[in-house]
N, C-alpha and C positions, 0 to 999 in steps of 0.2 A: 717802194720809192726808187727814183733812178740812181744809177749809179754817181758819182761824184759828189766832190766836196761842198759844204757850203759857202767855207772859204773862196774856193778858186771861182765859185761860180760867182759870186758877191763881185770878184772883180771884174768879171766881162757886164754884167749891168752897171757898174761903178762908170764903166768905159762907153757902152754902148746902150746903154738905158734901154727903151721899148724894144728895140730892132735884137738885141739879144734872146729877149726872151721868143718875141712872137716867130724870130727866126727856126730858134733852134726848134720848138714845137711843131711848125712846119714840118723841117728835117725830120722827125722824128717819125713823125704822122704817115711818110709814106717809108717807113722803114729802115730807113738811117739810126743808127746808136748816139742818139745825142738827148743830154738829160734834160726832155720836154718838163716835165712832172717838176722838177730840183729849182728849175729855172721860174718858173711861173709860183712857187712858194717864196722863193729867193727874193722873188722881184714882188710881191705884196709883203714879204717885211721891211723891205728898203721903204715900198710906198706908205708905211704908217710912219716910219719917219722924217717925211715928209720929203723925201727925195724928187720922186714922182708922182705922178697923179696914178690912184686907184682907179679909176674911171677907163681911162686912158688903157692903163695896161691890162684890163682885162679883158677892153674890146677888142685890143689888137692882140690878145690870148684867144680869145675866142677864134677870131678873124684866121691866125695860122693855123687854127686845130682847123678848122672848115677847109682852107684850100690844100692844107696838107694830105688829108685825108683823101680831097676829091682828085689830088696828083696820084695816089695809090691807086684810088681807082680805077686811072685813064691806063696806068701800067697793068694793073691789072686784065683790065676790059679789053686792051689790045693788045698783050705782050701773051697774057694767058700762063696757066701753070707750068707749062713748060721753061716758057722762059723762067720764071721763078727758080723755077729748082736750077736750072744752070747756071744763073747766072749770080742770083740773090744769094749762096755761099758767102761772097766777098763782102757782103755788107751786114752776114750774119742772120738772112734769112736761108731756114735751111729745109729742104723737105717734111722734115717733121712737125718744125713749126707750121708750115704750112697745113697740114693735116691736122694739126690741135686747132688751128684754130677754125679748117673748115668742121672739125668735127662739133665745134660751140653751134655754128651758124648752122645744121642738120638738128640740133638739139632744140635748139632755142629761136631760131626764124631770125628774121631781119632785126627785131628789137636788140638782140646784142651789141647791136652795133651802137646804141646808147650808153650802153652802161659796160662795153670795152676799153671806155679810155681809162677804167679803174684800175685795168689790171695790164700789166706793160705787154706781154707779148701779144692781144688782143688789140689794144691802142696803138703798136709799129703798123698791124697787117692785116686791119679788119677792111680800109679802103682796099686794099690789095686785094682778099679774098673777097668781097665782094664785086667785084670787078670782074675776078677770075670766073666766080658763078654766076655772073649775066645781071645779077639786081638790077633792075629797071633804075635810070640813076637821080628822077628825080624822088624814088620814096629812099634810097638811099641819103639822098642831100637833106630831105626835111629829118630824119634820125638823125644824121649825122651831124646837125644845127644843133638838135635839142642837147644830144650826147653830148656836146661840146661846151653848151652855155652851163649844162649839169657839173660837166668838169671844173670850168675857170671858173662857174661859182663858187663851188663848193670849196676847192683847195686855196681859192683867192681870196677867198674874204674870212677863209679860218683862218688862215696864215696873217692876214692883213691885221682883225682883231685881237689875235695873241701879240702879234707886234706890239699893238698899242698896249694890250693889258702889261706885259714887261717893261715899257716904257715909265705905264703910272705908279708900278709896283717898286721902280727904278728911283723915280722925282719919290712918292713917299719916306722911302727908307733912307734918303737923301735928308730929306727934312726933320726926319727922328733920330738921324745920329746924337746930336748935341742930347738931346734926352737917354737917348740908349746908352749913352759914353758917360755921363752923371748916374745912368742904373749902376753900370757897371764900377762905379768908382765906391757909390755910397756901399755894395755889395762885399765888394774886395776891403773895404775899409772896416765893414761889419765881421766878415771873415776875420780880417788881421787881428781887432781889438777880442773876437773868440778866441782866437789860437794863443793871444798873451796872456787872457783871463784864466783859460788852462794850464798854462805857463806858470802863472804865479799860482796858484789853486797847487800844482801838484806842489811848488817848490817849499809852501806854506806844511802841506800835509807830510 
């Protein structure tokens, strides 16, 4: 998972609702260190209570993993490895990464690029390295759809239904205190009248 808090990021969707998340995922997508992954769970536990619309943020999740990535790629496709390795240092692409991840894409073909958004330094730099490799960019763009919707699926709507299961598990135990709070008294009270009954039991004997 990315880096940063849940807390701190709780507050830029508090502040900036959709455009937080689908922003930072963007950024992320062509390389930039910004917590794409933190942001888009962040922002489907807000949406189960009922801040926002789920609907909503997952399109426009989807929507910045797509253009984010196909920004990587135009850097990629025209800037090529060179630039990368000089210049991408500053923003923490570094030659090696570079190499890890072309070394997935000689392994495994074009389809990594589906199931890179799972793993972070694949998910910064796989629009990049492809690009850098030539990938013809509309079988690029249809992986890169699918790998995306796989993504803001998957992390959106688990994160979304744990939201809500905390919620009901929340309002239950809500509603059993008065019960739990009479267990505990008839409990402590059965306790207390044991501990006297021994009390007098020894003081008799």
């Amino acid at each position: 998972m990315d880096h940063g808090s849940f807390g701190g990021i709780a507050h830029y969707i508090e502040h900036y609702g959709y455009l937080a998340v689908a922003l930072g995922i963007l950024l992320e997508d062509f390389g930039l260190p910004t917590p794409g992954e933190t942001l888009l769970i962040t922002g489907a536990i807000s949406a189960s209570t009922g801040a926002i619309n789920i609907y909503v943020l997952l399109l426009l999740a989807w929507t910045g993993a797509v253009i984010g990535d196909n920004i990587g790629y135009a850097i990629g496709h025209f800037g090529g490895h060179h630039l990368m390795t000089r210049y991408g240092g500053r923003i923490g692409i570094t030659n090696d990464r570079l190499k890890q991840v072309e070394a997935f894409f000689e392994r495994y073909g074009g389809w990594v690029i589906v199931f890179a958004r799972f793993v972070i330094i694949l998910r910064q730099l796989n629009g990049i390295v492809a690009g850098t490799l030539g990938m013809h960019w509309l079988h690029f763009l249809a992986l890169n759809a699918l790998g995306a919707a796989l993504w803001v699926g998957f992390w959106g709507i688990l994160a979304y239904w744990l939201g809500k299961g905390v919620q009901v598990y929340a309002h239950e135990f809500h509603q059993a205190t008065p019960l739990l709070s009479a267990l505990a008294l008839v409990f402590f009270a059965a306790g207390a009248g044991y501990l006297w009954w021994r009390f007098v039991y020894k003081a008799r004997g």
